[in-house]
Biotite code that builds the C-alpha atoms (Angstrom):
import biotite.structure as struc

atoms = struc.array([
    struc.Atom([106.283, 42.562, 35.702], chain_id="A", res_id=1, res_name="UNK", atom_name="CA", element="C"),
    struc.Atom([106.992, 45.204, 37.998], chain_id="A", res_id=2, res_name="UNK", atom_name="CA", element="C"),
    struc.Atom([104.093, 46.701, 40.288], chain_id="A", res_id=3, res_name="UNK", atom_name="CA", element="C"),
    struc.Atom([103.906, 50.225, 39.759], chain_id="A", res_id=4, res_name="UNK", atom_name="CA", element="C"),
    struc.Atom([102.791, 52.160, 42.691], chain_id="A", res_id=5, res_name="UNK", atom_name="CA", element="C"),
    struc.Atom([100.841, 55.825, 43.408], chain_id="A", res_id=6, res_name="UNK", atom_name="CA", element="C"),
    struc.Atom([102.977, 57.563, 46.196], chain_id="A", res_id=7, res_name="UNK", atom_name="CA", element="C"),
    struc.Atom([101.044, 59.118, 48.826], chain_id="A", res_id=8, res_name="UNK", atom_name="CA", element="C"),
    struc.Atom([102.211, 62.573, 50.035], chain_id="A", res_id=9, res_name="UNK", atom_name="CA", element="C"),
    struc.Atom([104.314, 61.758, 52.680], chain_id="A", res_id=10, res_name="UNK", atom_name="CA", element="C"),
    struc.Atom([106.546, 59.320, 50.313], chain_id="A", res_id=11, res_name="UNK", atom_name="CA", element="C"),
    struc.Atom([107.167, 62.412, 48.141], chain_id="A", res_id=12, res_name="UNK", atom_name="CA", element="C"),
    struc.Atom([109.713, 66.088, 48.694], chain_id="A", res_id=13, res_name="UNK", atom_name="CA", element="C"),
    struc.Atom([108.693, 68.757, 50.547], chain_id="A", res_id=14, res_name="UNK", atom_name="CA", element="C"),
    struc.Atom([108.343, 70.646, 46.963], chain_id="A", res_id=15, res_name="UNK", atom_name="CA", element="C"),
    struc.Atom([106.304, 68.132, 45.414], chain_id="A", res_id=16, res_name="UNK", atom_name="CA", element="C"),
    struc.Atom([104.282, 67.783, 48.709], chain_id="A", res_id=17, res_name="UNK", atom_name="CA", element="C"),
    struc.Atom([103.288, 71.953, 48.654], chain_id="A", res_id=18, res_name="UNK", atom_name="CA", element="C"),
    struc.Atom([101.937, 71.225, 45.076], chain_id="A", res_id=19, res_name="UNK", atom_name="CA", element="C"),
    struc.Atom([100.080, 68.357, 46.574], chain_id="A", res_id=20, res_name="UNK", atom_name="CA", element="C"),
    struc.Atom([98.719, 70.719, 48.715], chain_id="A", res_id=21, res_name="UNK", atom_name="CA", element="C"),
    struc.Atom([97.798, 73.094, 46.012], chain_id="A", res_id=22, res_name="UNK", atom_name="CA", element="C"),
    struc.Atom([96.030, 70.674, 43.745], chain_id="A", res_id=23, res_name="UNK", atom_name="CA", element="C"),
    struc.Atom([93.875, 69.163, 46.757], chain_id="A", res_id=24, res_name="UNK", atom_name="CA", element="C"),
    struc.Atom([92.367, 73.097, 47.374], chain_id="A", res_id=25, res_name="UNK", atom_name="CA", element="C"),
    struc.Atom([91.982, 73.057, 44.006], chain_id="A", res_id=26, res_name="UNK", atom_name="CA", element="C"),
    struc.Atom([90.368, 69.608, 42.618], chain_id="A", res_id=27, res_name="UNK", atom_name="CA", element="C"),
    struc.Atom([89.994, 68.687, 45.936], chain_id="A", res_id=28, res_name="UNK", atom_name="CA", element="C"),
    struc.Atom([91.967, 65.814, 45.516], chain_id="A", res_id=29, res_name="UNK", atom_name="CA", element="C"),
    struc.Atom([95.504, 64.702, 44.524], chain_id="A", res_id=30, res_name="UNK", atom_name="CA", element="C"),
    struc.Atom([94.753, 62.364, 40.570], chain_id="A", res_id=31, res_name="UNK", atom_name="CA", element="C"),
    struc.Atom([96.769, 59.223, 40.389], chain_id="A", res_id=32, res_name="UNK", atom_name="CA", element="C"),
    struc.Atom([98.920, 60.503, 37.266], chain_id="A", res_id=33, res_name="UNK", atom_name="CA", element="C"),
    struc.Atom([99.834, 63.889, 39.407], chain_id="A", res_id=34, res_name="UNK", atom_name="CA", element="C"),
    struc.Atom([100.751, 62.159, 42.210], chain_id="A", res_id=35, res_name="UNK", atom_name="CA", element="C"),
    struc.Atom([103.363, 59.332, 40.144], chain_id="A", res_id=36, res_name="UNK", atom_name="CA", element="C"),
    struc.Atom([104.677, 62.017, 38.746], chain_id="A", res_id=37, res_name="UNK", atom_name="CA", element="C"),
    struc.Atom([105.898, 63.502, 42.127], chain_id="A", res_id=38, res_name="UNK", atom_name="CA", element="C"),
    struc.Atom([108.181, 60.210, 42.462], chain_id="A", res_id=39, res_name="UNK", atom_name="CA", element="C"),
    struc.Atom([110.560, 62.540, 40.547], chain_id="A", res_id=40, res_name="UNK", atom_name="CA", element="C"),
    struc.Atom([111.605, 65.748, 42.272], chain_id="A", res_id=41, res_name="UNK", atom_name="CA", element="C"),
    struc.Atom([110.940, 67.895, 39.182], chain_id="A", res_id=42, res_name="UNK", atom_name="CA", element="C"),
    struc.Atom([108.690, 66.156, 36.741], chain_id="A", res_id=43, res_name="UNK", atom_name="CA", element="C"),
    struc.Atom([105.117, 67.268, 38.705], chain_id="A", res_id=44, res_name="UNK", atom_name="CA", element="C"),
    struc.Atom([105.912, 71.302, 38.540], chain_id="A", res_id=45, res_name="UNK", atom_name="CA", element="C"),
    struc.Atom([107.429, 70.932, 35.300], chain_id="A", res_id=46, res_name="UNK", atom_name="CA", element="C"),
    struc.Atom([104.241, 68.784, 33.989], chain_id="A", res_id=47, res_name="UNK", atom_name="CA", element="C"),
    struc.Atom([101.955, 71.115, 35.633], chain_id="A", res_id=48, res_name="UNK", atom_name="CA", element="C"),
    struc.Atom([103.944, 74.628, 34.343], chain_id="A", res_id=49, res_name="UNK", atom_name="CA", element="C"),
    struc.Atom([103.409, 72.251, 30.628], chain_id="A", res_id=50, res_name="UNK", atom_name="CA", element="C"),
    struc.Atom([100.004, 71.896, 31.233], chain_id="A", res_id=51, res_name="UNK", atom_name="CA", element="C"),
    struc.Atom([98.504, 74.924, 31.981], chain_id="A", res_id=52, res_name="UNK", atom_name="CA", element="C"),
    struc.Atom([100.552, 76.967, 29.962], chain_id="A", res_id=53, res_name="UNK", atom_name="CA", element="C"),
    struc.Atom([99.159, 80.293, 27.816], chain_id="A", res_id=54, res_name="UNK", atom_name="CA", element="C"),
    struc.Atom([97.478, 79.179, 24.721], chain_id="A", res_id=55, res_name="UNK", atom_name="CA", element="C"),
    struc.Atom([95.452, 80.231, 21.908], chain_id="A", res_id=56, res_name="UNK", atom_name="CA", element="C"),
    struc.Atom([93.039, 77.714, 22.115], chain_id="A", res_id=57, res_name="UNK", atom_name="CA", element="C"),
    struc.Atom([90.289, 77.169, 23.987], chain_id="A", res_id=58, res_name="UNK", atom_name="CA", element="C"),
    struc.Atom([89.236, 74.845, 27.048], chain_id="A", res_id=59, res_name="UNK", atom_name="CA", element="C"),
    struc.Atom([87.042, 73.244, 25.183], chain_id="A", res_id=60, res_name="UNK", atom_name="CA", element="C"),
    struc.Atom([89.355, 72.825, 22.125], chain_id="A", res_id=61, res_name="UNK", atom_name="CA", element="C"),
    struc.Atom([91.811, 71.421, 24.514], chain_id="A", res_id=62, res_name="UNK", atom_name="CA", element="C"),
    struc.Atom([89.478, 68.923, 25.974], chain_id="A", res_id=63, res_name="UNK", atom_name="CA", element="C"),
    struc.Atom([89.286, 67.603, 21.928], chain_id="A", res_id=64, res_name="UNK", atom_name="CA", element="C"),
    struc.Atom([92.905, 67.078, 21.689], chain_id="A", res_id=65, res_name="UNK", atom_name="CA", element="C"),
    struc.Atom([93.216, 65.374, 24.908], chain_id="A", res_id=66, res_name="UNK", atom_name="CA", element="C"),
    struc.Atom([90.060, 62.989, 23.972], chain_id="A", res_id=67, res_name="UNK", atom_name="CA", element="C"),
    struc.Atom([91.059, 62.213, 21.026], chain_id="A", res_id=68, res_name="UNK", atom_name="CA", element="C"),
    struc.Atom([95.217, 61.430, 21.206], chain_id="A", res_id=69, res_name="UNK", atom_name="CA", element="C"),
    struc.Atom([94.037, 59.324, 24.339], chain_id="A", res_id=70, res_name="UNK", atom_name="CA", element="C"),
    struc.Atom([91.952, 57.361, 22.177], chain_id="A", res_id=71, res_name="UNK", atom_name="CA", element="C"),
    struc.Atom([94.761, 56.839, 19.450], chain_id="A", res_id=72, res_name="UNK", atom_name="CA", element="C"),
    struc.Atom([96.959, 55.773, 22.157], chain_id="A", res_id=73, res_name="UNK", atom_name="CA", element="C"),
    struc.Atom([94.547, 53.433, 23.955], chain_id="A", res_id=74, res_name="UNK", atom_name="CA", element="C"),
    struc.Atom([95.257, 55.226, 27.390], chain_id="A", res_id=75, res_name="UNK", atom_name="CA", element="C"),
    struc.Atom([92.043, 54.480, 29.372], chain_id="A", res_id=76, res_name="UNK", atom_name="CA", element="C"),
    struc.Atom([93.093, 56.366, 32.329], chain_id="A", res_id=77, res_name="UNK", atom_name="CA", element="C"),
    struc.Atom([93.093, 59.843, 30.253], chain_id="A", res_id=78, res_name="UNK", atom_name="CA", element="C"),
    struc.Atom([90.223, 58.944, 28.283], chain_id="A", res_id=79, res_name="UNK", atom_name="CA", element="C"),
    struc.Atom([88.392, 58.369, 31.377], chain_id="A", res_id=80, res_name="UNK", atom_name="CA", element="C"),
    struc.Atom([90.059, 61.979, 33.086], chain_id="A", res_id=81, res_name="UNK", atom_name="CA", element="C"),
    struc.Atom([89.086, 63.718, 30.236], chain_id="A", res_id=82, res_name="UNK", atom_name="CA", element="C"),
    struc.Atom([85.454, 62.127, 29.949], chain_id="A", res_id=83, res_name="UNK", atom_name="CA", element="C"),
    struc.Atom([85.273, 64.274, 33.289], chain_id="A", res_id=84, res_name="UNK", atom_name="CA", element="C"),
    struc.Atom([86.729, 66.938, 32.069], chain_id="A", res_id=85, res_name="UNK", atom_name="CA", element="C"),
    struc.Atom([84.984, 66.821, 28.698], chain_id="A", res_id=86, res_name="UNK", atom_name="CA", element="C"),
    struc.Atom([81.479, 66.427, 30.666], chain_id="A", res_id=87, res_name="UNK", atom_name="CA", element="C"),
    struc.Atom([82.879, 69.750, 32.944], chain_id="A", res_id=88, res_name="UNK", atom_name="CA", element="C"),
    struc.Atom([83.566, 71.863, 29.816], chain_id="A", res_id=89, res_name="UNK", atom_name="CA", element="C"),
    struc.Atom([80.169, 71.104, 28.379], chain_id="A", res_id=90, res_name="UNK", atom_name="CA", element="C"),
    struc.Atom([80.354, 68.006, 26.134], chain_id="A", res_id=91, res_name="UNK", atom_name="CA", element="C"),
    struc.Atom([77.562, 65.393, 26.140], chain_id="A", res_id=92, res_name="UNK", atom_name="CA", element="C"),
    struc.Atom([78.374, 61.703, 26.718], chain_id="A", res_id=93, res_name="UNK", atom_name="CA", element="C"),
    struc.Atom([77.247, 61.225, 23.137], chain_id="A", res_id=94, res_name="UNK", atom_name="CA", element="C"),
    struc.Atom([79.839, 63.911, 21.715], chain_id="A", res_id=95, res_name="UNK", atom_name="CA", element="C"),
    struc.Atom([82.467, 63.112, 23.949], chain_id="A", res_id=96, res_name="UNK", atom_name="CA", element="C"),
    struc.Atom([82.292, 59.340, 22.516], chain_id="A", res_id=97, res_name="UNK", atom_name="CA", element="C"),
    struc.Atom([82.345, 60.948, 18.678], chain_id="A", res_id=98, res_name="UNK", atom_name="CA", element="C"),
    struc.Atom([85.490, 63.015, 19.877], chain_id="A", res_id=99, res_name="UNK", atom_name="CA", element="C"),
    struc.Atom([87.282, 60.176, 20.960], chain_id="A", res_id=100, res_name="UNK", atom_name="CA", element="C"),
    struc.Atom([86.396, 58.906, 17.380], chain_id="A", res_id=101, res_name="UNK", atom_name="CA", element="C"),
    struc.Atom([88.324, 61.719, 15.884], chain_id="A", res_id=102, res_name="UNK", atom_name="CA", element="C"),
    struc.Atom([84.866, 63.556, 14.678], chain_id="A", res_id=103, res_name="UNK", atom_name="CA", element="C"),
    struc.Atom([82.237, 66.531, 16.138], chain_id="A", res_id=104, res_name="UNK", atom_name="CA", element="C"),
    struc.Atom([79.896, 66.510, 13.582], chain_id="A", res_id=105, res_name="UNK", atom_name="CA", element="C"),
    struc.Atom([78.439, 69.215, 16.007], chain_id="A", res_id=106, res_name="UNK", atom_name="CA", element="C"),
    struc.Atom([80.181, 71.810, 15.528], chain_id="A", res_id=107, res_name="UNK", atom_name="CA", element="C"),
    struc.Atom([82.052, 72.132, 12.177], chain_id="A", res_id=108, res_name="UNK", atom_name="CA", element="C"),
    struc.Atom([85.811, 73.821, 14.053], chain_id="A", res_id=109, res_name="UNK", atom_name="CA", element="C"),
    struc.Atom([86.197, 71.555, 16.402], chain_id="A", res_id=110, res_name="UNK", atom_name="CA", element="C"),
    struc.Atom([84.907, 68.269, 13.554], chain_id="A", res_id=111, res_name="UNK", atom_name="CA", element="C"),
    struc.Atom([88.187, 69.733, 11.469], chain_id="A", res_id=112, res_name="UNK", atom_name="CA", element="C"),
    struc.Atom([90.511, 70.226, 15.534], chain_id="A", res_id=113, res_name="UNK", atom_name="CA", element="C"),
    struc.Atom([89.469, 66.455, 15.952], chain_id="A", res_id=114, res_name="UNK", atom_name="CA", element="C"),
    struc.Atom([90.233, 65.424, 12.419], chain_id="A", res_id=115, res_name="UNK", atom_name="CA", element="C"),
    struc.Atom([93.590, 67.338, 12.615], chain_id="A", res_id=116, res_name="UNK", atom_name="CA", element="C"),
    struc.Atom([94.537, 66.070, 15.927], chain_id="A", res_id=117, res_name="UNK", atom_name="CA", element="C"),
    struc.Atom([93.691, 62.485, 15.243], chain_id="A", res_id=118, res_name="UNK", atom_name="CA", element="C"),
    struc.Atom([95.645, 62.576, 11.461], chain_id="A", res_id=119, res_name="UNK", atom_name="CA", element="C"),
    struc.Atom([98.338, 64.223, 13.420], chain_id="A", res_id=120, res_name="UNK", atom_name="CA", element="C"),
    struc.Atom([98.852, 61.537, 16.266], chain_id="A", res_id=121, res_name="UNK", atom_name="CA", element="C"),
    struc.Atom([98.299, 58.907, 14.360], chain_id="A", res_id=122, res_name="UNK", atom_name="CA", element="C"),
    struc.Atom([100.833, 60.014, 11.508], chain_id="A", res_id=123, res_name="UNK", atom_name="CA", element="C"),
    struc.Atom([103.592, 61.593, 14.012], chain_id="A", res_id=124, res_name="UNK", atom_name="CA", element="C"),
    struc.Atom([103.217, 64.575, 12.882], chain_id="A", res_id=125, res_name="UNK", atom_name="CA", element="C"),
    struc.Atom([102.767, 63.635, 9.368], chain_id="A", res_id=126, res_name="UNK", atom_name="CA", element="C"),
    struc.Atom([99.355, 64.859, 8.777], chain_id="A", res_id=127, res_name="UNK", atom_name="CA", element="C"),
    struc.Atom([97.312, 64.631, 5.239], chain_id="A", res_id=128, res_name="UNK", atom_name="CA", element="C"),
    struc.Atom([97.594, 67.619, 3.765], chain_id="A", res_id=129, res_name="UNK", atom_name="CA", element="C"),
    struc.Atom([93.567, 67.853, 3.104], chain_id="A", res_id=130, res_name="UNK", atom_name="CA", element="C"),
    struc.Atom([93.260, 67.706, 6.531], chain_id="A", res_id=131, res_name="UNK", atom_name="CA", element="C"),
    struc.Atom([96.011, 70.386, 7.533], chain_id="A", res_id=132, res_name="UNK", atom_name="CA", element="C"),
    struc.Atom([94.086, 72.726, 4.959], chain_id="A", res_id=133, res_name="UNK", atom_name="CA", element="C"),
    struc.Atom([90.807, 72.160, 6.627], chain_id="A", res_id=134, res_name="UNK", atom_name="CA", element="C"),
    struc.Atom([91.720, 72.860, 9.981], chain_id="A", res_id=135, res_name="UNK", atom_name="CA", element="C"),
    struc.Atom([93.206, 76.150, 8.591], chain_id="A", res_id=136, res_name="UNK", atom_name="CA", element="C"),
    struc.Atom([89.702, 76.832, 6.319], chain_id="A", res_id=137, res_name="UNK", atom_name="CA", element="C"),
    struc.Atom([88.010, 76.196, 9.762], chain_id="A", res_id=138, res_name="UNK", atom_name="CA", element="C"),
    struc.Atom([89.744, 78.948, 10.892], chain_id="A", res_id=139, res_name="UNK", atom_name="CA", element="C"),
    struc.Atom([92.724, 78.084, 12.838], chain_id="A", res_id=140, res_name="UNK", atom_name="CA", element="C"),
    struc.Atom([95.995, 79.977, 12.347], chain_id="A", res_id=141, res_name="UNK", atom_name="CA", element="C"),
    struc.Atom([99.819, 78.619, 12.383], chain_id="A", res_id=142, res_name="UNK", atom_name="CA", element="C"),
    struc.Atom([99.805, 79.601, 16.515], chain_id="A", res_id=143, res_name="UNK", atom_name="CA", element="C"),
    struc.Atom([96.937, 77.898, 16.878], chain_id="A", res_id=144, res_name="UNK", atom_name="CA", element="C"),
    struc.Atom([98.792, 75.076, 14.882], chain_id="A", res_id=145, res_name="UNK", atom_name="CA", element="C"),
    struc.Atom([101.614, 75.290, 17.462], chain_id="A", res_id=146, res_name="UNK", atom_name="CA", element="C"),
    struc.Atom([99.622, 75.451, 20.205], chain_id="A", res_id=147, res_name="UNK", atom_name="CA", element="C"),
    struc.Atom([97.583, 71.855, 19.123], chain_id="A", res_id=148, res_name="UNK", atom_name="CA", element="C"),
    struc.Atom([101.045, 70.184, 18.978], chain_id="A", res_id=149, res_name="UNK", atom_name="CA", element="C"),
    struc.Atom([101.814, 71.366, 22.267], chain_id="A", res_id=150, res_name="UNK", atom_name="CA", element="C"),
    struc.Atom([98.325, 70.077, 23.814], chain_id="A", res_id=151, res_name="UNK", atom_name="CA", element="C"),
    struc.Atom([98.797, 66.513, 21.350], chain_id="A", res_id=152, res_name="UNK", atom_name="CA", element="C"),
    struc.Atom([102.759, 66.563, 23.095], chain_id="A", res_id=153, res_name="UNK", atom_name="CA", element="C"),
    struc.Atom([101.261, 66.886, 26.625], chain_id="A", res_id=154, res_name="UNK", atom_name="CA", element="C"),
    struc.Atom([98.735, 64.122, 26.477], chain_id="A", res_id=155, res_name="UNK", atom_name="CA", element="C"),
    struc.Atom([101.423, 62.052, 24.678], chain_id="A", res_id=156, res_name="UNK", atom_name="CA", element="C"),
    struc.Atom([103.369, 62.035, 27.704], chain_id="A", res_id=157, res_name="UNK", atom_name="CA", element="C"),
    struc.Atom([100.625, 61.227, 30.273], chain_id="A", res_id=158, res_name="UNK", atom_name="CA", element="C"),
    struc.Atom([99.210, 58.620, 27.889], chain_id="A", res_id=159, res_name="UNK", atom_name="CA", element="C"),
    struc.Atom([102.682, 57.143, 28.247], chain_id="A", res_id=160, res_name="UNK", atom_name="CA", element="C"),
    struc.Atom([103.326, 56.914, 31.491], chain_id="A", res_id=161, res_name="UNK", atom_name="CA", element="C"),
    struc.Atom([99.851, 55.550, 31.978], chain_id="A", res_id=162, res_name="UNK", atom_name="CA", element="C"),
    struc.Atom([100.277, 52.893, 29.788], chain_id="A", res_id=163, res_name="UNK", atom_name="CA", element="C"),
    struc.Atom([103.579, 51.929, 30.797], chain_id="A", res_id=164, res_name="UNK", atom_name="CA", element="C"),
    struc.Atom([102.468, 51.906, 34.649], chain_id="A", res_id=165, res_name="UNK", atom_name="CA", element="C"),
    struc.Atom([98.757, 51.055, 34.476], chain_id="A", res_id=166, res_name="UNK", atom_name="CA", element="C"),
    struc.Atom([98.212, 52.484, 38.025], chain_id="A", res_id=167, res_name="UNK", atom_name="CA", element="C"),
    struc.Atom([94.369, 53.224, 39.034], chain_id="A", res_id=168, res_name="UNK", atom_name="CA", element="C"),
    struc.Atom([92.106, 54.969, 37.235], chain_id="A", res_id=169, res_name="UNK", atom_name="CA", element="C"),
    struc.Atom([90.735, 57.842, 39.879], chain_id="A", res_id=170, res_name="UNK", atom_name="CA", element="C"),
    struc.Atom([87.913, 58.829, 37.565], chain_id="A", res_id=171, res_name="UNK", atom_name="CA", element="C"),
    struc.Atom([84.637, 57.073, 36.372], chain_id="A", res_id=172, res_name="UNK", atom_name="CA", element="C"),
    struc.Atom([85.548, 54.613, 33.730], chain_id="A", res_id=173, res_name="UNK", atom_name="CA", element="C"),
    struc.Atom([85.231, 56.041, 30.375], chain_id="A", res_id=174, res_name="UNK", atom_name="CA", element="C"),
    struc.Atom([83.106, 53.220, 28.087], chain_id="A", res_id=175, res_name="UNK", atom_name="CA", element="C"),
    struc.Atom([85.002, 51.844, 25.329], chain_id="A", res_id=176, res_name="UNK", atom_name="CA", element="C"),
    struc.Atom([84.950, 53.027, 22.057], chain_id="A", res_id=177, res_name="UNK", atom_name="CA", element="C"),
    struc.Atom([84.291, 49.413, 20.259], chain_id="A", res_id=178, res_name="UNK", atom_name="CA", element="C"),
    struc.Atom([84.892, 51.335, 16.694], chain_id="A", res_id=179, res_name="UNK", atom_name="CA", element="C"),
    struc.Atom([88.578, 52.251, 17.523], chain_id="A", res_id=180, res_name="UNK", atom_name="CA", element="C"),
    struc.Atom([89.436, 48.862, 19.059], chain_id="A", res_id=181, res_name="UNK", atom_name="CA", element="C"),
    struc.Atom([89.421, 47.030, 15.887], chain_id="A", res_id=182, res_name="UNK", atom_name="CA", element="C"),
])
């Protein structure tokens, strides 16, 4: 099996070493999954421009998506980024662990956004209809629509490469989610 290594910023281009730069002012540090990305000279900008793209939807709407399609594809190292990230953009431990379940009994938009994303993920875009209906009844429009499949592409991609790599996980561990292992 091949040993997939992290490259530090002097093993990477000059163009992927300014966005280095950028990301340590700004998270004040350079994540694992940014920085293997930068072993290709485009991939990191392009992954970045991806990421933080205009969108209808919310930061914490986001955060759902990402929880839950990283759950669906078993990729601990974004469950455990987005744990962080969930935690930053005002989830509890407790409803971070029901998102990654594919509910939020909390809060009835975001219960039919998890629903939707996990039917969604798990179907390849084939989602049940009831559900497609009630994330529209929550209120969701067709951009907002677009916009989920854009987020659900996005952490398909660095679910991917994590689980194809399994490089170190730079964040605190997420705790399994025994119901979705089975």
């Amino acid at each position: 099996m091949k040993n997939f290594t992290v490259p530090t910023r002097d093993e990477v281009t000059a163009n992927n070493q300014a966005i280095f730069d950028n990301l340590n002012k700004g998270l004040g540090f350079i994540p694992n999954l940014y920085a293997y990305f930068a072993k290709n000279e485009t991939a990191l900008g392009d992954y970045l421009a991806f990421q933080n793209r205009k969108s209808s939807l919310k930061a914490k709407e986001r955060e759902v998506i990402n929880l839950v399609v990283s759950q669906v594809n078993g990729c601990r190292y974004c469950q455990s980024a987005h744990t962080a990230l969930g935690k930053m953009n005002g989830f509890s431990e407790e409803q971070i662990l029901e998102i990654r379940g594919g509910a939020a009994s909390f809060d009835s938009k975001l219960e039919a956004l998890a629903k939707f994303t996990q039917s969604v993920t798990v179907n390849k875009g084939r989602a049940d209809q009831a559900i497609v209906d009630s994330f529209f009844a929550a209120g969701y429009s067709e951009a907002s629509l677009i916009d989920a499949v854009i987020v659900i592409g996005d952490k398909i991609i660095s679910n991917y490469i994590h689980n194809l790599t399994e490089f170190t996980i730079d964040f605190p561990i997420a705790p399994e989610l025994e119901a979705m292992e089975a």
